[in-house]
CHARMM internal coordinates of N, CA and C (Angstrom, degrees):
IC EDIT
DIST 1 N 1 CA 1.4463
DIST 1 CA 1 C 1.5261
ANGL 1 N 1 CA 1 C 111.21
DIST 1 C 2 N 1.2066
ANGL 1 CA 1 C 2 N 129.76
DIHE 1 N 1 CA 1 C 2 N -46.54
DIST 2 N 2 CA 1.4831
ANGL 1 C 2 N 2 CA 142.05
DIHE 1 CA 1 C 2 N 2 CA 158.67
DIST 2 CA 2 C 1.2163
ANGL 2 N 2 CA 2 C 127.11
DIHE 1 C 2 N 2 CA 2 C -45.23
DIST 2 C 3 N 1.7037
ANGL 2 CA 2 C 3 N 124.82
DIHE 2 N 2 CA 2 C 3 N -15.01
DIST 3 N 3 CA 1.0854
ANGL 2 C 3 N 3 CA 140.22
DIHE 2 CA 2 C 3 N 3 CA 173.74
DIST 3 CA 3 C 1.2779
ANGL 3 N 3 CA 3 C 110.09
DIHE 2 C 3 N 3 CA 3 C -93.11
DIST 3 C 4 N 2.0563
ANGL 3 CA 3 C 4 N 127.42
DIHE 3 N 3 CA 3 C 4 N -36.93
DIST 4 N 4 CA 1.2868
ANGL 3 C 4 N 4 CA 146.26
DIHE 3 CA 3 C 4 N 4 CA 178.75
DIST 4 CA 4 C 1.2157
ANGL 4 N 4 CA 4 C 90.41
DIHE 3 C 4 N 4 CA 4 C -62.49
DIST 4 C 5 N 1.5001
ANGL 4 CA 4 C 5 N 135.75
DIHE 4 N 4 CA 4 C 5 N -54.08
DIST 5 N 5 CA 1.5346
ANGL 4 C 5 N 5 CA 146.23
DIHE 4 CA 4 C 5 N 5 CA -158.32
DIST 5 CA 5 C 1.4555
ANGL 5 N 5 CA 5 C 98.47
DIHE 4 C 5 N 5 CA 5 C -61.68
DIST 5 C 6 N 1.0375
ANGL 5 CA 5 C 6 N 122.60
DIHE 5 N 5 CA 5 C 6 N -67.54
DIST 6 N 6 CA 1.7458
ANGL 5 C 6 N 6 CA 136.81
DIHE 5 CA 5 C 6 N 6 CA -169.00
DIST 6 CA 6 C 1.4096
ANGL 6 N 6 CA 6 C 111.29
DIHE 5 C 6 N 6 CA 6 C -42.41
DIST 6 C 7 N 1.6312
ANGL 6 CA 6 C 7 N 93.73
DIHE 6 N 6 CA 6 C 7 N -56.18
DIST 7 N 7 CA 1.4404
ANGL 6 C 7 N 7 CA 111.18
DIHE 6 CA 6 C 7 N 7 CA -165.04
DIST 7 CA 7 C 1.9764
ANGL 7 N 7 CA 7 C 108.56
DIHE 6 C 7 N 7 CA 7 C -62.44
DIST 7 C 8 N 1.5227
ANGL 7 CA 7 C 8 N 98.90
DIHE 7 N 7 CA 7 C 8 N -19.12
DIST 8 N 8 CA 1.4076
ANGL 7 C 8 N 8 CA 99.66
DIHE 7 CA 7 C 8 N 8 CA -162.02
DIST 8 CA 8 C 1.8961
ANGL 8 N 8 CA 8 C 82.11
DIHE 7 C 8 N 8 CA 8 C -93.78
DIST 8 C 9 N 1.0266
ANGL 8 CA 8 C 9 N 127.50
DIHE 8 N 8 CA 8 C 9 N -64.88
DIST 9 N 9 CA 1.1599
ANGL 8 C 9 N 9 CA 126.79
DIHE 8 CA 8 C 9 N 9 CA 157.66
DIST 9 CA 9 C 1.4436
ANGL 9 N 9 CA 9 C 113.50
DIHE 8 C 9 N 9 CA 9 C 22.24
DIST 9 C 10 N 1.2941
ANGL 9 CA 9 C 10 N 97.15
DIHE 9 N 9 CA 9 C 10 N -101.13
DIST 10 N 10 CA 1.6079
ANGL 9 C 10 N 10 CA 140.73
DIHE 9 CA 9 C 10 N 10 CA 177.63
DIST 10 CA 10 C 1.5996
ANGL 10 N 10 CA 10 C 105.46
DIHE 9 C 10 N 10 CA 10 C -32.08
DIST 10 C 11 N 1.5905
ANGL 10 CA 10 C 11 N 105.21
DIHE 10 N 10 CA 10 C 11 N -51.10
DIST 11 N 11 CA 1.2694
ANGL 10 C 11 N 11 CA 105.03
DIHE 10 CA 10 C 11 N 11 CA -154.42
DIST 11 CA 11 C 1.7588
ANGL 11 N 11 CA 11 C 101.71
DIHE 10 C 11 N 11 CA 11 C -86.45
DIST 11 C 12 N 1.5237
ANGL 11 CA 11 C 12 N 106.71
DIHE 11 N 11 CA 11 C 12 N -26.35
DIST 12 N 12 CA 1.7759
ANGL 11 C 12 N 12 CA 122.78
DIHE 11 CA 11 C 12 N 12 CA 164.51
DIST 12 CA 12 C 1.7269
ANGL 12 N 12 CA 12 C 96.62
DIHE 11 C 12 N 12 CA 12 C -46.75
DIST 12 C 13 N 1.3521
ANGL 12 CA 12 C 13 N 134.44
DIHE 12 N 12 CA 12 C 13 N -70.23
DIST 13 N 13 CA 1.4224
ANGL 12 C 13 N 13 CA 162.07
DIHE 12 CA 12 C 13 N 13 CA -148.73
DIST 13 CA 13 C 1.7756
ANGL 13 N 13 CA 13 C 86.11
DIHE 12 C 13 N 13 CA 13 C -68.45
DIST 13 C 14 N 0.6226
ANGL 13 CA 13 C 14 N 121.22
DIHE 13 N 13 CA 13 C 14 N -41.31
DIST 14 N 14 CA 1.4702
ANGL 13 C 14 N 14 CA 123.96
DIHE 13 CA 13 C 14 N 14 CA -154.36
DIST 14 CA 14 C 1.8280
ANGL 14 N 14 CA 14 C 91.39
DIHE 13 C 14 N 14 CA 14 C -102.63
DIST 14 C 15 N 1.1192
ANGL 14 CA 14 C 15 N 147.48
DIHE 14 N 14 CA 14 C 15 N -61.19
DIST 15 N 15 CA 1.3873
ANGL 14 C 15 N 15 CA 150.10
DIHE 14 CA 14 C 15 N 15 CA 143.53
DIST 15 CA 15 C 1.8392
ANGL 15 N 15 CA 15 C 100.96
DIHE 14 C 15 N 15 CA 15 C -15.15
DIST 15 C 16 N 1.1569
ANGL 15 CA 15 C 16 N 108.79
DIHE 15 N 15 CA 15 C 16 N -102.64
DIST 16 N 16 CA 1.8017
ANGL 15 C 16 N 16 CA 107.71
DIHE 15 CA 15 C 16 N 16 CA 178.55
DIST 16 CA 16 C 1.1751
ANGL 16 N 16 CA 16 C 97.31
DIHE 15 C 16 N 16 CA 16 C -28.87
DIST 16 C 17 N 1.2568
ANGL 16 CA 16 C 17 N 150.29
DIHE 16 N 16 CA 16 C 17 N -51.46
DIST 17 N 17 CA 1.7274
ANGL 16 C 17 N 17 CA 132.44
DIHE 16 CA 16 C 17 N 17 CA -157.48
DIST 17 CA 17 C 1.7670
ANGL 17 N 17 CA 17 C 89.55
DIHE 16 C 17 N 17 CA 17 C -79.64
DIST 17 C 18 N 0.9099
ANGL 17 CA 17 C 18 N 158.50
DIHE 17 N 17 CA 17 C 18 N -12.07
DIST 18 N 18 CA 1.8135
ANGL 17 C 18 N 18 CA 158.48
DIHE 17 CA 17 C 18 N 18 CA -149.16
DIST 18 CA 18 C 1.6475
ANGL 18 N 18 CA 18 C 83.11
DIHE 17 C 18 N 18 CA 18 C -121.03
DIST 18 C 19 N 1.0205
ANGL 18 CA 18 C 19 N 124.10
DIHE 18 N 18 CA 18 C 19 N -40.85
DIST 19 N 19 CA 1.4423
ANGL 18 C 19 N 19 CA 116.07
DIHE 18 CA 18 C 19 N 19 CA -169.79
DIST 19 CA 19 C 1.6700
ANGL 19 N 19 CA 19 C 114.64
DIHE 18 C 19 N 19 CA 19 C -83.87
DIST 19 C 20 N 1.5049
ANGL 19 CA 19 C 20 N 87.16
DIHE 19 N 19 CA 19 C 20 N -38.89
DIST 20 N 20 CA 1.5555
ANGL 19 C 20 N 20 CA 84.70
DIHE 19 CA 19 C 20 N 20 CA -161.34
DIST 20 CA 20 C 1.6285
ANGL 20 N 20 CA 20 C 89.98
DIHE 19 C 20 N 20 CA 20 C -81.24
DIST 20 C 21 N 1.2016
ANGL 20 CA 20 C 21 N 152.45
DIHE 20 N 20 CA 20 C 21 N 3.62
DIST 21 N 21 CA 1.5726
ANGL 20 C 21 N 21 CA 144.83
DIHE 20 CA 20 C 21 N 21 CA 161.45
DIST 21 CA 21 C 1.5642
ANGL 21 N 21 CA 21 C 102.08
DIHE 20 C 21 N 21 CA 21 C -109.38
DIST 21 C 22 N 1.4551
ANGL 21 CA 21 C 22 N 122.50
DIHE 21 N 21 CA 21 C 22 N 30.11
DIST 22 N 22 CA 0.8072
ANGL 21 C 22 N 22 CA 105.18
DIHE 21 CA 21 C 22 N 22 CA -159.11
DIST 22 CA 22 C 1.8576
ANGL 22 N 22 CA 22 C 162.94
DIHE 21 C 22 N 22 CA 22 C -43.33
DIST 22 C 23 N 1.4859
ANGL 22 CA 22 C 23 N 91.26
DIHE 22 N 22 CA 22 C 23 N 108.93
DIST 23 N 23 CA 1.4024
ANGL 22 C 23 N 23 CA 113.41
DIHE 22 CA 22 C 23 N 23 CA 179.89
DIST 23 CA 23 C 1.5318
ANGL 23 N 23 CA 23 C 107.85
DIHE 22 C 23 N 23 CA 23 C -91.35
DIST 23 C 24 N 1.2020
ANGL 23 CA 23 C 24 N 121.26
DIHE 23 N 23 CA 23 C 24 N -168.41
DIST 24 N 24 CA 1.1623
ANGL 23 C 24 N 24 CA 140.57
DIHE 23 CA 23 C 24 N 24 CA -159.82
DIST 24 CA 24 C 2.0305
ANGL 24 N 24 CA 24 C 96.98
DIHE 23 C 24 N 24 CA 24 C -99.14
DIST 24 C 25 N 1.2634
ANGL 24 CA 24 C 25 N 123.26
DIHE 24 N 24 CA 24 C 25 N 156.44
DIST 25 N 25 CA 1.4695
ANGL 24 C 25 N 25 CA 97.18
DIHE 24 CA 24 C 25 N 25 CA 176.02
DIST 25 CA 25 C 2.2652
ANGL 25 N 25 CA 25 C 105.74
DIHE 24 C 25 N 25 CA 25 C -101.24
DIST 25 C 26 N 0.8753
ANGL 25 CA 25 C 26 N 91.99
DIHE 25 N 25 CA 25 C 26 N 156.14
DIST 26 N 26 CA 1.5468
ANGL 25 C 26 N 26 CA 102.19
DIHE 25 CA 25 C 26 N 26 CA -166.55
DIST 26 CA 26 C 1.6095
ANGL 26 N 26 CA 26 C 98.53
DIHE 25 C 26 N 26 CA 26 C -68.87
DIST 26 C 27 N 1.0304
ANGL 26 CA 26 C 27 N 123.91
DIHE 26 N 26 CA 26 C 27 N 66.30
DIST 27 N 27 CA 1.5715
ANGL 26 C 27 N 27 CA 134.02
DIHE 26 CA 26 C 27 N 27 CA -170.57
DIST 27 CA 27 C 1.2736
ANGL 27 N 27 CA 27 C 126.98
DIHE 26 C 27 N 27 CA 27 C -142.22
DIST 27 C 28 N 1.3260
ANGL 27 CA 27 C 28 N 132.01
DIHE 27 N 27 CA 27 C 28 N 114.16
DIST 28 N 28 CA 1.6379
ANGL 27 C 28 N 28 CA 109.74
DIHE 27 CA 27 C 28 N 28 CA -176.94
DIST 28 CA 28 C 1.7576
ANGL 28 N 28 CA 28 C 105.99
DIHE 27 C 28 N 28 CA 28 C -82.66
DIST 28 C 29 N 0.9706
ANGL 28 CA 28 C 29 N 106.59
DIHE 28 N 28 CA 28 C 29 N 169.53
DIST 29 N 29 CA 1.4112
ANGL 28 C 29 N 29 CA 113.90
DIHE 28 CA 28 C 29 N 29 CA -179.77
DIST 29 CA 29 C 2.0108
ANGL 29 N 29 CA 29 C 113.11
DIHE 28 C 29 N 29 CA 29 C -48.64
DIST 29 C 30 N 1.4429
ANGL 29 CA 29 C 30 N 109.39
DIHE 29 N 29 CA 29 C 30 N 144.41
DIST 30 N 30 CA 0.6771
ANGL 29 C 30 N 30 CA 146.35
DIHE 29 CA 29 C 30 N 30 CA -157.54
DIST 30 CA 30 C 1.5748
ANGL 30 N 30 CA 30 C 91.97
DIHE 29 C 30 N 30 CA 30 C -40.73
DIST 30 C 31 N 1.3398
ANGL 30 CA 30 C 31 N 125.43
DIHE 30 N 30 CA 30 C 31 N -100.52
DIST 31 N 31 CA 1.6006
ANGL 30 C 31 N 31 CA 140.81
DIHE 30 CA 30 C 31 N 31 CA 165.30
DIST 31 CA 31 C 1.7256
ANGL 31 N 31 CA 31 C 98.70
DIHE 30 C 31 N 31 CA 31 C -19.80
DIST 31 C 32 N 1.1497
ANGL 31 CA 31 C 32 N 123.51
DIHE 31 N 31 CA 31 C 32 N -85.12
DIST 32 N 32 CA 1.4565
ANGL 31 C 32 N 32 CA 102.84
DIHE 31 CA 31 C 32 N 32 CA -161.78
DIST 32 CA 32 C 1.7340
ANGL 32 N 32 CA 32 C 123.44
DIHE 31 C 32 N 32 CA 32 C -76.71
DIST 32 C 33 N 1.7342
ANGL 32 CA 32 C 33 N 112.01
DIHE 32 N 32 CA 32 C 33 N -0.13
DIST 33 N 33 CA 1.1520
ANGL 32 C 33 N 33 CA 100.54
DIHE 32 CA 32 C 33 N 33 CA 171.25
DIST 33 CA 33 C 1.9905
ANGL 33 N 33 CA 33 C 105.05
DIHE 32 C 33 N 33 CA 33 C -81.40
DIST 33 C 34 N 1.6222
ANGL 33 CA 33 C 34 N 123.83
DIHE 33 N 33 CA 33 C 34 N -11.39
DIST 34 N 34 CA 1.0346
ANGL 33 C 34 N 34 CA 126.94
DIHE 33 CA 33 C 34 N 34 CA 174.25
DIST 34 CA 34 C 1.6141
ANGL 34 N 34 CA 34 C 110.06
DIHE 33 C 34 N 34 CA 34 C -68.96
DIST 34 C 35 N 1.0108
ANGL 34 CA 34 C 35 N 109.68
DIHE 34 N 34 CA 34 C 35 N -63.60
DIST 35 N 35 CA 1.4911
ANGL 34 C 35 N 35 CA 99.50
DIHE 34 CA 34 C 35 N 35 CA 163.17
DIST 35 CA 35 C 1.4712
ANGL 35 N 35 CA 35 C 132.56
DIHE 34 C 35 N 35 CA 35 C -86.72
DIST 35 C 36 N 1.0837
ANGL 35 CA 35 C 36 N 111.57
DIHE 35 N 35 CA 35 C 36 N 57.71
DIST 36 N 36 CA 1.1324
ANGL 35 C 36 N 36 CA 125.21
DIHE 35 CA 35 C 36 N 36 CA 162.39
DIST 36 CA 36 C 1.8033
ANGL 36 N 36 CA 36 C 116.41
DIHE 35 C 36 N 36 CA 36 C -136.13
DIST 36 C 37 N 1.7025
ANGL 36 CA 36 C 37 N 94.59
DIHE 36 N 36 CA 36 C 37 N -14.90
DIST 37 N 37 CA 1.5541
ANGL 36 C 37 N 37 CA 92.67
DIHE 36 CA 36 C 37 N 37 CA 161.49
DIST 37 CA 37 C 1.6105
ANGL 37 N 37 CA 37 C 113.38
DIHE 36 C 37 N 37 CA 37 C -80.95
DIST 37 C 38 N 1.3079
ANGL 37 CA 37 C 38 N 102.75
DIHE 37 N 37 CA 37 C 38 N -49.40
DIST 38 N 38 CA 1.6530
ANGL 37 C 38 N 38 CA 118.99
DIHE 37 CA 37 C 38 N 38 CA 169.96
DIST 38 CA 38 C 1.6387
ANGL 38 N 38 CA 38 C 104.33
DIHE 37 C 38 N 38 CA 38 C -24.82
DIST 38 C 39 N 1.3546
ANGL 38 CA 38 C 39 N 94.68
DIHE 38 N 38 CA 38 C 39 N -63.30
DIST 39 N 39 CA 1.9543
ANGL 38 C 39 N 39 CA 88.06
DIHE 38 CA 38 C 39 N 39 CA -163.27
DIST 39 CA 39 C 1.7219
ANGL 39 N 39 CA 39 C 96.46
DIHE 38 C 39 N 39 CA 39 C -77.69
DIST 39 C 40 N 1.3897
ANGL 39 CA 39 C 40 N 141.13
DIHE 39 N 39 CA 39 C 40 N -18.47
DIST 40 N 40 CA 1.4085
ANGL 39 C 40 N 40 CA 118.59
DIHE 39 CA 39 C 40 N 40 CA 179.57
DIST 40 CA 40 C 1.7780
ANGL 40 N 40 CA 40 C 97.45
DIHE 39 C 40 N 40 CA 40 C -61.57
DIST 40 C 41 N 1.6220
ANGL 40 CA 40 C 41 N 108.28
DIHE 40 N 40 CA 40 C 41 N -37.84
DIST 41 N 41 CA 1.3263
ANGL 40 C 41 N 41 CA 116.35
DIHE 40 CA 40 C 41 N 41 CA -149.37
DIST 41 CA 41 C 1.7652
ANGL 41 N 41 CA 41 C 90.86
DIHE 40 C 41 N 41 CA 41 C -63.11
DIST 41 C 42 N 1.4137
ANGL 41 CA 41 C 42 N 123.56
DIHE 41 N 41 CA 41 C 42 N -61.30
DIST 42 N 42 CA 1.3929
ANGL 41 C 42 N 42 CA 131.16
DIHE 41 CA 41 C 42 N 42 CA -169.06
DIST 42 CA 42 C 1.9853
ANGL 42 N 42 CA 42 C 108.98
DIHE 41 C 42 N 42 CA 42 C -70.38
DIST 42 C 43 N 1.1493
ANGL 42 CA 42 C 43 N 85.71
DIHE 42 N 42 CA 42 C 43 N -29.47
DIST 43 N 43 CA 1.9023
ANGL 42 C 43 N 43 CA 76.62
DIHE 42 CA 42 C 43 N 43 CA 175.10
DIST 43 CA 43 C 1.8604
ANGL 43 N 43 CA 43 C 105.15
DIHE 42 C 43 N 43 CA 43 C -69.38
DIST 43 C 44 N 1.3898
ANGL 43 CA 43 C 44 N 126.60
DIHE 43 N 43 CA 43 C 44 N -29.45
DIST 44 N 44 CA 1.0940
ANGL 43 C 44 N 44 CA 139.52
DIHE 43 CA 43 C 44 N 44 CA -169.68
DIST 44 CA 44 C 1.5716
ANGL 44 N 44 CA 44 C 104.30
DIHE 43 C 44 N 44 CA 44 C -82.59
DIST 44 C 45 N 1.1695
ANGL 44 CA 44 C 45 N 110.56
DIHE 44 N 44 CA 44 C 45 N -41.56
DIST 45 N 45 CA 2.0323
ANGL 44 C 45 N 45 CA 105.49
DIHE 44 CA 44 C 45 N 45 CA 160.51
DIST 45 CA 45 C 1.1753
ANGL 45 N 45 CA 45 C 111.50
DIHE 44 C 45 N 45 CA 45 C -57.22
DIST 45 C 46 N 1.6880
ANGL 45 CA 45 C 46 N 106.81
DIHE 45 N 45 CA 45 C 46 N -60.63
DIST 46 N 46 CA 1.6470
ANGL 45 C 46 N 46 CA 107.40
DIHE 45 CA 45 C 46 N 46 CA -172.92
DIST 46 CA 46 C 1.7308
ANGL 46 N 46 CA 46 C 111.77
DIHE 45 C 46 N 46 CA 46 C -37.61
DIST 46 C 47 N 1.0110
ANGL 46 CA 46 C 47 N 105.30
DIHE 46 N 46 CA 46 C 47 N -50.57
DIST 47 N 47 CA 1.6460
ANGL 46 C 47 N 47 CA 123.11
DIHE 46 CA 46 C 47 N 47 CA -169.62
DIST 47 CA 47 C 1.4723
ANGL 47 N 47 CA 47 C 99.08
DIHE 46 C 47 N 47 CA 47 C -72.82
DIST 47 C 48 N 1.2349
ANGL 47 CA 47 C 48 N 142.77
DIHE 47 N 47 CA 47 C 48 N -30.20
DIST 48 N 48 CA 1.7270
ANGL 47 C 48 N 48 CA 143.18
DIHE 47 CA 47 C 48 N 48 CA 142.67
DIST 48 CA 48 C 1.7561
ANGL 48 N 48 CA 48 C 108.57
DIHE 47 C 48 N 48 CA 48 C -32.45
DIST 48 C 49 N 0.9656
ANGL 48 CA 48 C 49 N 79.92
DIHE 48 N 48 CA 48 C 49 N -67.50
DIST 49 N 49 CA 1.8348
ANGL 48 C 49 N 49 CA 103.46
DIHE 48 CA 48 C 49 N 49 CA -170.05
DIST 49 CA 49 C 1.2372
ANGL 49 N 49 CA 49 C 111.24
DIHE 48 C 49 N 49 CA 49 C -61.08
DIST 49 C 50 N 1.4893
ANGL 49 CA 49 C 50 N 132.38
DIHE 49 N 49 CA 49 C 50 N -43.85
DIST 50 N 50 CA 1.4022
ANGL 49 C 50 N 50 CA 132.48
DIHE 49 CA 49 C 50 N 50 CA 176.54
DIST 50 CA 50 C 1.6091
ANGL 50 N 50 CA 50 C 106.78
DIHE 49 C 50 N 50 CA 50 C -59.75
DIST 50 C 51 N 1.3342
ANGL 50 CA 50 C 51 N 94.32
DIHE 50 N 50 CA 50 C 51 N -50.75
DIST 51 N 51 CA 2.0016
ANGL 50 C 51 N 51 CA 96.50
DIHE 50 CA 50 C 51 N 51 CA -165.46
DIST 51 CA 51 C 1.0615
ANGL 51 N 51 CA 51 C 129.25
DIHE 50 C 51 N 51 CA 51 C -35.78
DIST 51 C 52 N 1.5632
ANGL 51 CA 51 C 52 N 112.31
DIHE 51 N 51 CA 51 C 52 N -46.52
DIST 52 N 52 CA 1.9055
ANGL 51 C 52 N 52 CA 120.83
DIHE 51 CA 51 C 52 N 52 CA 178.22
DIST 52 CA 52 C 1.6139
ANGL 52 N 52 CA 52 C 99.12
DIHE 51 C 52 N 52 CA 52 C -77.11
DIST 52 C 53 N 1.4233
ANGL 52 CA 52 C 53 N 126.63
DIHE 52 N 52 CA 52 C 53 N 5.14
DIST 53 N 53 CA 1.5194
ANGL 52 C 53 N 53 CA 106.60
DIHE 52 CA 52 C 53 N 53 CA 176.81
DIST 53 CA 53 C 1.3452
ANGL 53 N 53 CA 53 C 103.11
DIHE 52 C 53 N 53 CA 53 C -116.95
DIST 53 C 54 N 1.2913
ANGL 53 CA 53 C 54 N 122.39
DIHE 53 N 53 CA 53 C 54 N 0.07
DIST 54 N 54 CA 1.3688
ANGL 53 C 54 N 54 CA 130.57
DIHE 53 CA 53 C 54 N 54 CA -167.47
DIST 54 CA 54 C 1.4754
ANGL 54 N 54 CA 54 C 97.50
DIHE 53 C 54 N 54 CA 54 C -111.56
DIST 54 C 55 N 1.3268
ANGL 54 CA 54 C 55 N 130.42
DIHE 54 N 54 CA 54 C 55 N -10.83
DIST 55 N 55 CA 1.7218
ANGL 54 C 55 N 55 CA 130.68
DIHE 54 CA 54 C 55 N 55 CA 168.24
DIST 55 CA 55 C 1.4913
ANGL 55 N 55 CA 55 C 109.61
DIHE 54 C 55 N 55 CA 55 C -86.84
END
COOR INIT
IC SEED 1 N 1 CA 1 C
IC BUILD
């Protein structure tokens, strides 16, 4: 939970600094930067899951 905390933290800290010089924030849009964590997240199981059947 302390790691969820940080990370949201960090990523607030890092937003205000893009704003306050304002730049653009380092983010793709909303919908496809969500699935685009999704599929690193599930290609990275798949690749769990293959290994013990692929030895």
């Amino acid at each position: 939970m302390l790691q969820l905390f940080l990370a949201l933290l960090a990523g607030a800290l890092v937003g205000f600094v893009f704003g306050l010089i304002k730049l653009p924030i380092p983010a793709p849009s909303a919908l496809s930067g969500i699935l685009g964590i999704l599929g690193i997240y599930l290609g990275y199981q798949f690749f769990l899951w293959l290994i013990p059947i692929v030895k």
